[in-house]
PDB file of the backbone (N, CA, C, O) and the ligand in Angstrom, with CONECT records:
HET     ZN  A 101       1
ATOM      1  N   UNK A   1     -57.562-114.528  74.191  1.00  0.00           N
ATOM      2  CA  UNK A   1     -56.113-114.561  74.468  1.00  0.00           C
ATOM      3  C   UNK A   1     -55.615-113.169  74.780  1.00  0.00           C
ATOM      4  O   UNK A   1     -56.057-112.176  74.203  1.00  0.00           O
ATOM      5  N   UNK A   2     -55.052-113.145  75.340  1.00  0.00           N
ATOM      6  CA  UNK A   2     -54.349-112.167  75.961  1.00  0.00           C
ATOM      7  C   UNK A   2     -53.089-111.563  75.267  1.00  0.00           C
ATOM      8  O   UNK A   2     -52.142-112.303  75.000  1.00  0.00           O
ATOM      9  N   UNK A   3     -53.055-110.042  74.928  1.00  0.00           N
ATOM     10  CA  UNK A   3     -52.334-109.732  74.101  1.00  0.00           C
ATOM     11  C   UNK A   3     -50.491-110.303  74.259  1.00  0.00           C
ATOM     12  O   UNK A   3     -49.862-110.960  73.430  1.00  0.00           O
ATOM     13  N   UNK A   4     -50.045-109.818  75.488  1.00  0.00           N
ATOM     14  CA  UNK A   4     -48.904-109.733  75.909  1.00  0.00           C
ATOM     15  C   UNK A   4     -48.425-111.112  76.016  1.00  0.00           C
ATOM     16  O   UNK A   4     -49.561-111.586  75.977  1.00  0.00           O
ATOM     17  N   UNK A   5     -47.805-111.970  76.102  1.00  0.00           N
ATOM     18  CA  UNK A   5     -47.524-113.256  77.124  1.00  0.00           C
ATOM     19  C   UNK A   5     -47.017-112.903  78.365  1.00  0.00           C
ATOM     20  O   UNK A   5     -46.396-111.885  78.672  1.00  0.00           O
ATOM     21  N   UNK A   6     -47.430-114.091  79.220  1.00  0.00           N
ATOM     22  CA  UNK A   6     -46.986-114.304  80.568  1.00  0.00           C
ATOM     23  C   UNK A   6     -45.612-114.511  80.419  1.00  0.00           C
ATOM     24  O   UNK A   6     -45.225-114.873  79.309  1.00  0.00           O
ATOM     25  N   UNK A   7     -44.809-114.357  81.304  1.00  0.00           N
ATOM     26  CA  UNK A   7     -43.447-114.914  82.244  1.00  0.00           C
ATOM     27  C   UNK A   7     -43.285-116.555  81.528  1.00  0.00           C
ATOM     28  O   UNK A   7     -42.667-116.984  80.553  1.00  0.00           O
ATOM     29  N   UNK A   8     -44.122-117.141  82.497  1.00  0.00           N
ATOM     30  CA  UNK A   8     -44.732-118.146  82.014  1.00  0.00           C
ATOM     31  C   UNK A   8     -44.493-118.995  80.505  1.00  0.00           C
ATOM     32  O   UNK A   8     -43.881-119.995  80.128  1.00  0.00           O
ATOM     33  N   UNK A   9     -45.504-117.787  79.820  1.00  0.00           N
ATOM     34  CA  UNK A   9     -45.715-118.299  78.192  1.00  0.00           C
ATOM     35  C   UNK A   9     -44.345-118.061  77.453  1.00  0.00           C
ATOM     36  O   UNK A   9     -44.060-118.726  76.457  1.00  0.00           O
ATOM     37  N   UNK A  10     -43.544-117.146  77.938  1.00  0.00           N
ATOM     38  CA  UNK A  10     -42.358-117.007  77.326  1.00  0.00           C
ATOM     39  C   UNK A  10     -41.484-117.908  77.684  1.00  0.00           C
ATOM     40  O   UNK A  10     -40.496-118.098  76.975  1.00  0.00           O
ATOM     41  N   UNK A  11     -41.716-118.723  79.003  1.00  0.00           N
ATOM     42  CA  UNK A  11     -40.564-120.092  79.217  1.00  0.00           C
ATOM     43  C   UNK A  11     -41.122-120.925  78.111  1.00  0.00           C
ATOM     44  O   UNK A  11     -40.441-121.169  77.114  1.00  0.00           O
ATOM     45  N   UNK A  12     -42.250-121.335  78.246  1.00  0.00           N
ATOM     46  CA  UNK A  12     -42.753-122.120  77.311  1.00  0.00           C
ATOM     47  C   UNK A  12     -42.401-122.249  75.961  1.00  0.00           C
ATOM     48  O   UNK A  12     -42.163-123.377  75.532  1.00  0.00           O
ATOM     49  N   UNK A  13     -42.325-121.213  75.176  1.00  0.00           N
ATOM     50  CA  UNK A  13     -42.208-120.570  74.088  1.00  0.00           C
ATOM     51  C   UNK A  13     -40.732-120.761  73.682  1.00  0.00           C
ATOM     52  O   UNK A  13     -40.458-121.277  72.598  1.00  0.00           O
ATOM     53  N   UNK A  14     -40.010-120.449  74.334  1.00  0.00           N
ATOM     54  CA  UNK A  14     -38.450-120.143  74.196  1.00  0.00           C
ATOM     55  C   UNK A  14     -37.904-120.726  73.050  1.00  0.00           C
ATOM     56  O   UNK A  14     -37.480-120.231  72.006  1.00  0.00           O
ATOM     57  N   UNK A  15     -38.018-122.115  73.532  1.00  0.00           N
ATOM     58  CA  UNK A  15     -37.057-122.779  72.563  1.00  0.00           C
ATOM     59  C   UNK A  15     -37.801-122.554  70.944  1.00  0.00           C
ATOM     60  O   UNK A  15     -37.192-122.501  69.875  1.00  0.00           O
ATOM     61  N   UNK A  16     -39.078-122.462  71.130  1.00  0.00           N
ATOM     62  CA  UNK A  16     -39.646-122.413  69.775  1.00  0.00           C
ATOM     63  C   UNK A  16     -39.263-121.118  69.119  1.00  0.00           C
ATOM     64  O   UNK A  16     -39.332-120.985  67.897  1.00  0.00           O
ATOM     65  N   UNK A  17     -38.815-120.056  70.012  1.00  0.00           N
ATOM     66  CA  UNK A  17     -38.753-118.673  69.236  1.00  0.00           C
ATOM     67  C   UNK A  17     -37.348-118.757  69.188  1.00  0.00           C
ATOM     68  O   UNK A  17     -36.782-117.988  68.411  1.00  0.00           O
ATOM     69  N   UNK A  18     -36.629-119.578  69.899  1.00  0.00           N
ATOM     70  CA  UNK A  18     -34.856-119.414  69.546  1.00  0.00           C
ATOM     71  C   UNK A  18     -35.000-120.512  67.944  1.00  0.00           C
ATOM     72  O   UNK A  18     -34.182-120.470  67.025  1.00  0.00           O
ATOM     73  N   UNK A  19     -36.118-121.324  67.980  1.00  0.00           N
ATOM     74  CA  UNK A  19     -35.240-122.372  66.578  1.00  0.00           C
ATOM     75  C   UNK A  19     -36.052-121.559  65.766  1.00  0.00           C
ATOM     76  O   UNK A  19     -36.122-121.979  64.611  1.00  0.00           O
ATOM     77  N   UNK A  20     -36.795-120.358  66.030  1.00  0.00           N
ATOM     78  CA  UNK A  20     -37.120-119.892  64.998  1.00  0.00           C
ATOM     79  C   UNK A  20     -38.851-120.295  64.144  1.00  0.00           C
ATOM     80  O   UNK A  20     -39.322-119.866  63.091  1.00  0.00           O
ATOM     81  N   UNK A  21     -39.415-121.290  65.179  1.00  0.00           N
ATOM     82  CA  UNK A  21     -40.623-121.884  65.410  1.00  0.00           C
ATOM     83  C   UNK A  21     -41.804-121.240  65.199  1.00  0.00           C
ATOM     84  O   UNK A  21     -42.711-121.856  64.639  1.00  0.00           O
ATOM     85  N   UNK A  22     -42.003-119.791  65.644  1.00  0.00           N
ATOM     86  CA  UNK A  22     -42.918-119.302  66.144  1.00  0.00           C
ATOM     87  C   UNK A  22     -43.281-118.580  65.153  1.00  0.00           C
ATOM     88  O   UNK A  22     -42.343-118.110  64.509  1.00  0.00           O
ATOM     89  N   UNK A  23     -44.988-118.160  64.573  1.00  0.00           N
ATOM     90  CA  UNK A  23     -45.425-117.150  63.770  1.00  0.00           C
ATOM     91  C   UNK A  23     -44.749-115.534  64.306  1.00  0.00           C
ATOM     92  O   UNK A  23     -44.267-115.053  65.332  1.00  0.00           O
ATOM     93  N   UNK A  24     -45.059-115.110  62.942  1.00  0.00           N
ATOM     94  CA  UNK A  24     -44.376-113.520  62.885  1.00  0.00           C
ATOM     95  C   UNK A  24     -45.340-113.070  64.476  1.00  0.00           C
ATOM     96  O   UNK A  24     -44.857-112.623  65.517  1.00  0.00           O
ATOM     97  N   UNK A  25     -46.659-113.350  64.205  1.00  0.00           N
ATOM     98  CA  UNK A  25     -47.138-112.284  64.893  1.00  0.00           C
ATOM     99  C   UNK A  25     -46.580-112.964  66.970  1.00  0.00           C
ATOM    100  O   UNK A  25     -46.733-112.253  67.963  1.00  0.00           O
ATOM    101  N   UNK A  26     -46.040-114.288  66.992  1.00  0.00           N
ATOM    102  CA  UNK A  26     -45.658-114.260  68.091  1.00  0.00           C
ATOM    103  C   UNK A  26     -44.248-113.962  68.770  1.00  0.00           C
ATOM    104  O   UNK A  26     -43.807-113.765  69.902  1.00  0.00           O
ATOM    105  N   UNK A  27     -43.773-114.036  67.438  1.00  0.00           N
ATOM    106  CA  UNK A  27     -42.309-113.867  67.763  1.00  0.00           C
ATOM    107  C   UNK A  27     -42.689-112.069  68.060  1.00  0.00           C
ATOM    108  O   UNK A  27     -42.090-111.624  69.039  1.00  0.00           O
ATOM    109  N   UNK A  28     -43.286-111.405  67.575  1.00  0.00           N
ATOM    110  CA  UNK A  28     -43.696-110.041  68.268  1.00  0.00           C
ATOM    111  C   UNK A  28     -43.649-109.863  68.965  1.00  0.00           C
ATOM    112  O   UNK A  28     -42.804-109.071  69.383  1.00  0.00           O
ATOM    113  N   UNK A  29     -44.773-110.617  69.914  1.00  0.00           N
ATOM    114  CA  UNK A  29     -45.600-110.604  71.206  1.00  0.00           C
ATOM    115  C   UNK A  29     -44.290-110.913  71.879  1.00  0.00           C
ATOM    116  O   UNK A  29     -43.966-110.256  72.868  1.00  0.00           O
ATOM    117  N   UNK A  30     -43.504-111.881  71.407  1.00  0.00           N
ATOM    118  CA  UNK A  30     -41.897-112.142  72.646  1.00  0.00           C
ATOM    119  C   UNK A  30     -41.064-111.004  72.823  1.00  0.00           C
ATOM    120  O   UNK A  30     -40.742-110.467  73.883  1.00  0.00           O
ATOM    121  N   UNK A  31     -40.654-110.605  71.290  1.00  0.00           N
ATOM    122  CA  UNK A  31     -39.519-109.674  71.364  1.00  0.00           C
ATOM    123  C   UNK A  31     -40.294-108.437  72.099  1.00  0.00           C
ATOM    124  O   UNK A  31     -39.657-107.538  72.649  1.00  0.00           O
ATOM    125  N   UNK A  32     -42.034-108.471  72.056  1.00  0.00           N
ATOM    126  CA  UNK A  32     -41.986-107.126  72.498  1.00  0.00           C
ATOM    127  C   UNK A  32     -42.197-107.250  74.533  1.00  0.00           C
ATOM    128  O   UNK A  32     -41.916-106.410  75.388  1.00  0.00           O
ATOM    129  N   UNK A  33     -42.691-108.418  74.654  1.00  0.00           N
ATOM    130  CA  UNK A  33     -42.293-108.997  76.036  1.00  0.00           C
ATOM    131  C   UNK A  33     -40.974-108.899  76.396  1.00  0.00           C
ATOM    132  O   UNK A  33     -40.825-108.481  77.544  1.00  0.00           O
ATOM    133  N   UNK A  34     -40.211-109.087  75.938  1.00  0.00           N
ATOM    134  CA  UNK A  34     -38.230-109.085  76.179  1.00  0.00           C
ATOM    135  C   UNK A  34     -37.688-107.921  76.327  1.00  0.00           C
ATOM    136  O   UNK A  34     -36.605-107.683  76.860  1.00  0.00           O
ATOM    137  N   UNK A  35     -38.880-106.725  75.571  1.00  0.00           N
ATOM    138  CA  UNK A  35     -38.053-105.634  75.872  1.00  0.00           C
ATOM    139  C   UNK A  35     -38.497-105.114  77.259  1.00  0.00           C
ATOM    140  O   UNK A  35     -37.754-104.401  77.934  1.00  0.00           O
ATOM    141  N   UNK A  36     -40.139-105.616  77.800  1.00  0.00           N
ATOM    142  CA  UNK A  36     -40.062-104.957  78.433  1.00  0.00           C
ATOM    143  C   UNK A  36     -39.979-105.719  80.082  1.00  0.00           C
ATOM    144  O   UNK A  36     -40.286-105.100  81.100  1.00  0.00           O
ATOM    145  N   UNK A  37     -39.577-106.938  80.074  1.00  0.00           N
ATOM    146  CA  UNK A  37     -39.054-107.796  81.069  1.00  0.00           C
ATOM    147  C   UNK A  37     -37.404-107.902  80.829  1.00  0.00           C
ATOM    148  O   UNK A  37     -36.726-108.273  79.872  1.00  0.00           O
ATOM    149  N   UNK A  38     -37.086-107.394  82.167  1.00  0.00           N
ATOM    150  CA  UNK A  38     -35.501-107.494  82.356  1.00  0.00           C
ATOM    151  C   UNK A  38     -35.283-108.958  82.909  1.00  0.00           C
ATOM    152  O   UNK A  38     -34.118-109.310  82.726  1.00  0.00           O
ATOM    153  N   UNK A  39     -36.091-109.952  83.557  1.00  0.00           N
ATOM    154  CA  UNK A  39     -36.065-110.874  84.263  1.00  0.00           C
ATOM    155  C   UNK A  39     -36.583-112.091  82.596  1.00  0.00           C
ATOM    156  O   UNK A  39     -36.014-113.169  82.774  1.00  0.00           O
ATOM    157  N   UNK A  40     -37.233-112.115  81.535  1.00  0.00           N
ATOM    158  CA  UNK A  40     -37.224-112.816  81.113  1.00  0.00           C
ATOM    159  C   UNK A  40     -35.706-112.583  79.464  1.00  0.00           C
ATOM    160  O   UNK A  40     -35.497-113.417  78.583  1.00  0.00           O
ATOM    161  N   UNK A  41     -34.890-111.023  79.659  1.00  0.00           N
ATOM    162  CA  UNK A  41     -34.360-111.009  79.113  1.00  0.00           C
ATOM    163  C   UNK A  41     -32.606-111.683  79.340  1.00  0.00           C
ATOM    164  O   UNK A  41     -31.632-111.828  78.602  1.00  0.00           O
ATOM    165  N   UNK A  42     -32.999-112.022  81.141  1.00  0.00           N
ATOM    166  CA  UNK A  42     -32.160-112.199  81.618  1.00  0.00           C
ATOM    167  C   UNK A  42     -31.641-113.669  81.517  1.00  0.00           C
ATOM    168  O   UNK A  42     -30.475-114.052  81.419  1.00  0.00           O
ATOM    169  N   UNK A  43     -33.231-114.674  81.582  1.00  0.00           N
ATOM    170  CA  UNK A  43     -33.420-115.896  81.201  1.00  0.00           C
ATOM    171  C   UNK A  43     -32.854-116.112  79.826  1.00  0.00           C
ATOM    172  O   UNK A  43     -32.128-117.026  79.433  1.00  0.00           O
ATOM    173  N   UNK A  44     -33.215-115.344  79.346  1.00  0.00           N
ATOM    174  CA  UNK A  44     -33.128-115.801  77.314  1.00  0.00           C
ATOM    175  C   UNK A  44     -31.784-115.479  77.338  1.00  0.00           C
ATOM    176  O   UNK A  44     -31.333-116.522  76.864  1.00  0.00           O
ATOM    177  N   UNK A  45     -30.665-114.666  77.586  1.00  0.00           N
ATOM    178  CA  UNK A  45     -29.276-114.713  77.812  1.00  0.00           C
ATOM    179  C   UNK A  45     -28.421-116.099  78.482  1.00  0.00           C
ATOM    180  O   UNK A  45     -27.489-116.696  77.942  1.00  0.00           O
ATOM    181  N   UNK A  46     -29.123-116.428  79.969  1.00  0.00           N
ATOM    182  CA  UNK A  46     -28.630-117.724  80.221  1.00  0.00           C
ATOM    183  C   UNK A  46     -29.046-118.884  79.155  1.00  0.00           C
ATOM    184  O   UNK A  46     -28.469-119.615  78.350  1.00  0.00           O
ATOM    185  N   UNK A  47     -29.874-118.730  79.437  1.00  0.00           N
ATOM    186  CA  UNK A  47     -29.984-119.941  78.403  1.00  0.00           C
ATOM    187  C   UNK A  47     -29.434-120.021  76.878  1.00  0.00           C
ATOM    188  O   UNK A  47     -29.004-121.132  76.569  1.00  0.00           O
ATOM    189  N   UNK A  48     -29.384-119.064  75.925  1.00  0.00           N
ATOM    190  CA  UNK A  48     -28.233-119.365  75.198  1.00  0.00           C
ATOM    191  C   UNK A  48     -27.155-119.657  75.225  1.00  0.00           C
ATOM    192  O   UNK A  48     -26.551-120.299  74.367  1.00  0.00           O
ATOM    193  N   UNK A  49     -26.786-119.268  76.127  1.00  0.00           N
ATOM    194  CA  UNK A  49     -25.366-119.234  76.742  1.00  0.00           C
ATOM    195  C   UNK A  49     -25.253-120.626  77.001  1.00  0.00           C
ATOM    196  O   UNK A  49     -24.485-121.317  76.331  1.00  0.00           O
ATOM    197  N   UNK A  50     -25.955-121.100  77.919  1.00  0.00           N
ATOM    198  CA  UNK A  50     -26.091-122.881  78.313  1.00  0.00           C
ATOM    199  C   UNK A  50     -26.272-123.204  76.597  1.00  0.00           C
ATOM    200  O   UNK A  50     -25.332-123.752  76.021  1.00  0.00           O
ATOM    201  N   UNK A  51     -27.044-122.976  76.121  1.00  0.00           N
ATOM    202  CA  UNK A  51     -26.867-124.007  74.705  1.00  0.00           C
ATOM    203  C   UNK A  51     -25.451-123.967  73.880  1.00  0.00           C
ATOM    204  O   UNK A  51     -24.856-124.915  73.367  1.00  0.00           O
ATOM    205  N   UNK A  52     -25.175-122.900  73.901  1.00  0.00           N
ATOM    206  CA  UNK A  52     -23.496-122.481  73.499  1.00  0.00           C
ATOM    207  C   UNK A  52     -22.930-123.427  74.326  1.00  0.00           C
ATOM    208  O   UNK A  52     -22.458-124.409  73.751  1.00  0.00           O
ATOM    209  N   UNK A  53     -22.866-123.391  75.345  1.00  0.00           N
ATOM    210  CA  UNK A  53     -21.803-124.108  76.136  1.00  0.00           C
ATOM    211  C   UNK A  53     -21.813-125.841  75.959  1.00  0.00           C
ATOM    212  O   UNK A  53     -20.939-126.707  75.980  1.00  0.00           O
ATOM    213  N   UNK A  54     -23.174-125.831  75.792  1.00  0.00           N
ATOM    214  CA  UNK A  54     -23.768-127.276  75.552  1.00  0.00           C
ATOM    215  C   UNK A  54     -23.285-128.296  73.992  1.00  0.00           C
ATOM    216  O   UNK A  54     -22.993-129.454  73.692  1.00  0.00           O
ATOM    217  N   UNK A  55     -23.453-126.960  73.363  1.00  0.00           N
ATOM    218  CA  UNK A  55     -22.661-127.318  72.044  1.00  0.00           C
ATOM    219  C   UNK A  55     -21.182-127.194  71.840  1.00  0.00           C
ATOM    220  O   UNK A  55     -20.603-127.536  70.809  1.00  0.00           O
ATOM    221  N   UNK A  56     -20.711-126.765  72.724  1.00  0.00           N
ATOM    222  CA  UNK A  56     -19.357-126.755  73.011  1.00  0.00           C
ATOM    223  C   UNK A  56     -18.671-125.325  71.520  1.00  0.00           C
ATOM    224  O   UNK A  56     -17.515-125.170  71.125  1.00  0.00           O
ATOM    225  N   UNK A  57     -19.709-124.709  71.166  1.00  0.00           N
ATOM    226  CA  UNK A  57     -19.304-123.480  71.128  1.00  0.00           C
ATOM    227  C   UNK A  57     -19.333-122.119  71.729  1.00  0.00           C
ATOM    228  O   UNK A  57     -19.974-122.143  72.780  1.00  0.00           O
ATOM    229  N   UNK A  58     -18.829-120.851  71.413  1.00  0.00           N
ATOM    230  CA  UNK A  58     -19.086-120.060  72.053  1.00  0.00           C
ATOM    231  C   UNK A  58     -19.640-119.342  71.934  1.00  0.00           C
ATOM    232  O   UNK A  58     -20.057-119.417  70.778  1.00  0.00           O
ATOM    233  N   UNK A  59     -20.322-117.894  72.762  1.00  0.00           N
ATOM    234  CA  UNK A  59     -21.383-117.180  72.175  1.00  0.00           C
ATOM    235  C   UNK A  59     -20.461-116.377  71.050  1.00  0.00           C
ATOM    236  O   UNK A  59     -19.279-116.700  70.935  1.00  0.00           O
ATOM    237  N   UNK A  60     -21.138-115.109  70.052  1.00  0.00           N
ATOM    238  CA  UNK A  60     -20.632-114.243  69.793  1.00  0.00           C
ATOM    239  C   UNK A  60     -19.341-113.510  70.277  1.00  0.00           C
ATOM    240  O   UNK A  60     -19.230-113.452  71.502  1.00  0.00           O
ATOM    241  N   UNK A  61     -18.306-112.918  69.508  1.00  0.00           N
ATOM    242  CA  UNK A  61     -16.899-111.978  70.070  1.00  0.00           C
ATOM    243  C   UNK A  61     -17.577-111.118  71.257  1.00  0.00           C
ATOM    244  O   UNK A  61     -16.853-110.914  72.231  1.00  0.00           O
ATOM    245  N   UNK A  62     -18.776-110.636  71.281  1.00  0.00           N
ATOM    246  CA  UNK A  62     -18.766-109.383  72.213  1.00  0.00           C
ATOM    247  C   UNK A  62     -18.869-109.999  73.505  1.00  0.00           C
ATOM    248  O   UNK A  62     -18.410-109.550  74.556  1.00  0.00           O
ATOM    249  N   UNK A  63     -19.930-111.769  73.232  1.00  0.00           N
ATOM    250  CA  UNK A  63     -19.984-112.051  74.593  1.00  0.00           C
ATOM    251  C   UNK A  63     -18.686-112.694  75.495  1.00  0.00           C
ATOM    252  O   UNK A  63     -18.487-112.648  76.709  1.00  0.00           O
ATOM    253  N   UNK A  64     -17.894-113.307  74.412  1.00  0.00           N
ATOM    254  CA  UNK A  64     -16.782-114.196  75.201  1.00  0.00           C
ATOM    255  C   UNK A  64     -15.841-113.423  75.658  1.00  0.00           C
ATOM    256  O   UNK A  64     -15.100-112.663  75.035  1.00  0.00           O
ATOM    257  N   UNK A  65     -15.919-113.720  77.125  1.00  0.00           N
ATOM    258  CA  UNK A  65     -15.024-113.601  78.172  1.00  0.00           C
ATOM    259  C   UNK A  65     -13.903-113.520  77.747  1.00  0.00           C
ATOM    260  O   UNK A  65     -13.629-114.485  77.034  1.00  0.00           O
ATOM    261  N   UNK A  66     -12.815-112.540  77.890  1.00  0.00           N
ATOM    262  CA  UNK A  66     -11.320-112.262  77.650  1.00  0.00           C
ATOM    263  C   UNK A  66     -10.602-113.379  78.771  1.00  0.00           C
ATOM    264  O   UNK A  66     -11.149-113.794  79.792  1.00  0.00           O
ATOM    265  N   UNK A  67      -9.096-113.773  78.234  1.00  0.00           N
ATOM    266  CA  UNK A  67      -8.660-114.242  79.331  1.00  0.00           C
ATOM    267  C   UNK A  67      -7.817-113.011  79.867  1.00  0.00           C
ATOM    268  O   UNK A  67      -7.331-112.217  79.062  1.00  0.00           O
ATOM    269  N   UNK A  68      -7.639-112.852  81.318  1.00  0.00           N
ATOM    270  CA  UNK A  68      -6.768-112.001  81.992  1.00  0.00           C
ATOM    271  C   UNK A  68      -5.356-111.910  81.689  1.00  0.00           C
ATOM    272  O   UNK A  68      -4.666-112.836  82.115  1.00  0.00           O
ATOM    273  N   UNK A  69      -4.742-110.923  80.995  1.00  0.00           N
ATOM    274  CA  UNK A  69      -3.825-110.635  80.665  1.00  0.00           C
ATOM    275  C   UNK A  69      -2.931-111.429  81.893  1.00  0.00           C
ATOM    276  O   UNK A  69      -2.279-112.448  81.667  1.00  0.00           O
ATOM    277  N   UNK A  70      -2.997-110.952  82.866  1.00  0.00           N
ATOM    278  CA  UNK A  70      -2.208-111.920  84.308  1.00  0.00           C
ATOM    279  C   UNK A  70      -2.261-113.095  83.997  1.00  0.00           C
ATOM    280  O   UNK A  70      -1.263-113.759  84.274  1.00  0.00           O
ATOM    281  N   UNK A  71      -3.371-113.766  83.343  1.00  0.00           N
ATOM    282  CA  UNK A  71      -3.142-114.984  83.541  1.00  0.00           C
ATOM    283  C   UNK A  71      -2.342-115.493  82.211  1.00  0.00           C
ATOM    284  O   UNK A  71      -1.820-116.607  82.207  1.00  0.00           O
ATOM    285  N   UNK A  72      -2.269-114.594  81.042  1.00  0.00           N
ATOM    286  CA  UNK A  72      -1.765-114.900  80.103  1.00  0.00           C
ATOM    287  C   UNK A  72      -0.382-114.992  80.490  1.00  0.00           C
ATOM    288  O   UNK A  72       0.291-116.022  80.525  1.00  0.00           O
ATOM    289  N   UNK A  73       0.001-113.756  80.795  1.00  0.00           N
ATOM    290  CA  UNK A  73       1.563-113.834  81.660  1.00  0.00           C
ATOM    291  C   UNK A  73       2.024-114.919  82.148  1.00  0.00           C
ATOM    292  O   UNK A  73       2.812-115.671  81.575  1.00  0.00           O
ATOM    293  N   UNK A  74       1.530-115.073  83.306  1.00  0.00           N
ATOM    294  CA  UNK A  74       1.830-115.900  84.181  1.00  0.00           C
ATOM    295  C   UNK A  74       2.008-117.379  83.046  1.00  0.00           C
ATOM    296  O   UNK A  74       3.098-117.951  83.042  1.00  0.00           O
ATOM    297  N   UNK A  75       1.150-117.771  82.360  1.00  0.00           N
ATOM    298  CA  UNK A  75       1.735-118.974  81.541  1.00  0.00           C
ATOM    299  C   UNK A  75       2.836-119.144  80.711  1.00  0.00           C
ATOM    300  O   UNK A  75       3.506-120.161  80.534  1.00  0.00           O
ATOM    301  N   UNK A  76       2.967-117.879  80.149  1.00  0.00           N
ATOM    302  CA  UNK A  76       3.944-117.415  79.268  1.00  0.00           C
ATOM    303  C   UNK A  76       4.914-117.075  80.266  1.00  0.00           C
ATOM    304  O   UNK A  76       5.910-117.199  79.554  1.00  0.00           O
ATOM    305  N   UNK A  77       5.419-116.699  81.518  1.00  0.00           N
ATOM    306  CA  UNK A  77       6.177-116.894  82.190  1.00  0.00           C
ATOM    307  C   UNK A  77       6.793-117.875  82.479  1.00  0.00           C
ATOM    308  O   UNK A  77       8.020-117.965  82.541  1.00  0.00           O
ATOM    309  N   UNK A  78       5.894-118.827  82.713  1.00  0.00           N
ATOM    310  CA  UNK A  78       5.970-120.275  83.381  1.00  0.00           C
ATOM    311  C   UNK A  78       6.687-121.125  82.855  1.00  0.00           C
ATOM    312  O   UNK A  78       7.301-122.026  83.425  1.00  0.00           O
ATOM    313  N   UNK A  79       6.623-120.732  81.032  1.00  0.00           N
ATOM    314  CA  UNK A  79       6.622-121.935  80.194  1.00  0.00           C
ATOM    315  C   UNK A  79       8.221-121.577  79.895  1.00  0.00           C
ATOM    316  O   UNK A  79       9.012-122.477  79.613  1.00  0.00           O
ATOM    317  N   UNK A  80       8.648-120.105  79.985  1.00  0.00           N
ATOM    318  CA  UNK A  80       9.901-119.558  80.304  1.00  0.00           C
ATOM    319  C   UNK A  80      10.988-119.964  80.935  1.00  0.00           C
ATOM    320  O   UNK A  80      12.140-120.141  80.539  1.00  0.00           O
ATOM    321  N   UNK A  81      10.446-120.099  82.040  1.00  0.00           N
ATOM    322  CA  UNK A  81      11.007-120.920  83.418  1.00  0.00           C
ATOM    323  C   UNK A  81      11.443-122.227  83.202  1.00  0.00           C
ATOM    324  O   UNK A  81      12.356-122.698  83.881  1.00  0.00           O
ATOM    325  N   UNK A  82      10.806-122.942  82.207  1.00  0.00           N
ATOM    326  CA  UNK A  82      11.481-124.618  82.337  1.00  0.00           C
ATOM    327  C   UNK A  82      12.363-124.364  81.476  1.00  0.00           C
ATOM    328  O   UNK A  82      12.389-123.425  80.681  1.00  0.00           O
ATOM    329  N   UNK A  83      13.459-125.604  81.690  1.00  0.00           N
ATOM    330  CA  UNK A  83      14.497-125.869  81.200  1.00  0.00           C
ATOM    331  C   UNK A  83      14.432-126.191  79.848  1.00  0.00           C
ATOM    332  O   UNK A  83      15.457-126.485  79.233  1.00  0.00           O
TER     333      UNK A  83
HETATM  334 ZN    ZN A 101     -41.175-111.841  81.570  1.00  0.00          ZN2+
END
């Protein structure tokens, strides 16, 4: 076996190392694959994100999207405006 995993072995793998599945010594071999693939770190971001969304929660404060102050306005304007 091959020290590193493939591209590949890390799709494979994923869900087992997100539920937490995987022996110490592979969850290694991932995190140390993740650091050094920008393309499978990029994957493991979407795809939480899809499971967040899937569960109809959201990621972490740092990841969720602000709403635009403009757009906050603009509602709070709006709601101004009616009678
Ligand atoms: Zn990779």
């Amino acid at each position: 076996m091959q020290l590193m995993p493939s591209c590949q072995e890390m799709d494979a793998f994923l869900v087992d190392y997100l539920e937490g599945y995987l022996s110490i010594y592979r969850r290694l071999l991932f995190s140390l694959h993740l650091g050094l693939c920008p393309k499978c770190r990029d994957y493991l971001r979407a795809y939480r994100k899809m499971i967040a969304l899937s569960k109809g929660a959201y990621p972490q404060d740092a990841e969720r999207p602000e709403m635009p102050k403009e757009l906050v306005d603009a509602i709070l304007a709006s709601r101004k405006d009616k009678p």
